[in-house]
N, C-alpha and C positions, 0 to 999 in steps of 0.2 A: 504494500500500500504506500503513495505518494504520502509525504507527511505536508500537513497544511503547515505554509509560512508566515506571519504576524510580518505584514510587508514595512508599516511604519518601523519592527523595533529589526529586521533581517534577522528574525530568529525565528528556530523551528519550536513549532507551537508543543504542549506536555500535555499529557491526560490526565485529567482533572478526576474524570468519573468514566466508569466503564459501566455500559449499559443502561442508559439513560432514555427515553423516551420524545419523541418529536412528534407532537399533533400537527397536522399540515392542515390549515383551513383554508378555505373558499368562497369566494363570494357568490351569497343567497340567489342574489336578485333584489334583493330586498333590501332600499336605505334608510338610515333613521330620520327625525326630524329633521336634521341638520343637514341633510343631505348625501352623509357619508354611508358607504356600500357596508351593510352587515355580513357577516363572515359565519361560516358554519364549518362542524366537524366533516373531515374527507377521508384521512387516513394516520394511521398512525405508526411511526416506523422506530425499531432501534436502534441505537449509534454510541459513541462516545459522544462526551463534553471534551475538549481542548481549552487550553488557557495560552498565552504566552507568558513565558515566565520574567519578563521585564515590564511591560504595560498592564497585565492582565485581560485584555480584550478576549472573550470564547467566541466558541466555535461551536456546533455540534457537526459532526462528521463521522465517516466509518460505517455508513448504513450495510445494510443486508440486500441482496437483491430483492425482495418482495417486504413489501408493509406486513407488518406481525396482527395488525386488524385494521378494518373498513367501515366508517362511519355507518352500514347497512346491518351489519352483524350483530348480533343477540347481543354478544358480551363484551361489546365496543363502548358504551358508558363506565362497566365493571371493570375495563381495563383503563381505563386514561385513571378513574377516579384512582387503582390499585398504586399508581405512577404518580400521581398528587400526591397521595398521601404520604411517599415516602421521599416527597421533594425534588424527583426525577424527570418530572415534564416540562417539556417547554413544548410553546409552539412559532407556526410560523405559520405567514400568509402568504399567500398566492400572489401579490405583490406588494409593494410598499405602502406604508401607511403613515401620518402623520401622526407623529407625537407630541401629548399633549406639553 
């Protein structure tokens, strides 16, 4: 496996946490008052967290070939919550989003 590089610090990035959890969302169709696109569960896949170890900027990366569950499946809530609970989820959106 390629190691991801922290390009501001030219250092190869460390693993922080192995097996960690990435929800991937999607946008509904549906936006709020405000205009902005609501976002829903799509899939959820395994990976490492990476850190670099001079800025600390992460990463999630190291995925599997196939998502470990699909926002259609029985035990796709049981599984993101399983990954909450134990502080191992993030997610990410289908594109960029403005922060508040």
């Amino acid at each position: 496996m390629a190691k991801p590089v922290c390009i501001k610090c030219e250092t190869f990035m460390r693993v922080r946490k192995v097996g960690v959890a990435l929800e991937e969302r999607i946008p509904t169709g549906a936006v709020n008052e405000t205009g902005d696109a609501l976002y829903g569960p799509y899939k959820l896949w395994a990976g490492d967290l990476l850190a670099c170890p001079t800025c600390g900027a992460e990463v999630v990366a190291a995925f599997g070939m196939y998502a470990i569950a699909e926002h259609y499946e029985e035990q796709y809530a049981r599984t993101v919550a399983g990954y909450a609970e134990k502080g191992m989820l993030y997610v990410a959106y289908d594109r960029p989003r403005a922060h508040p």
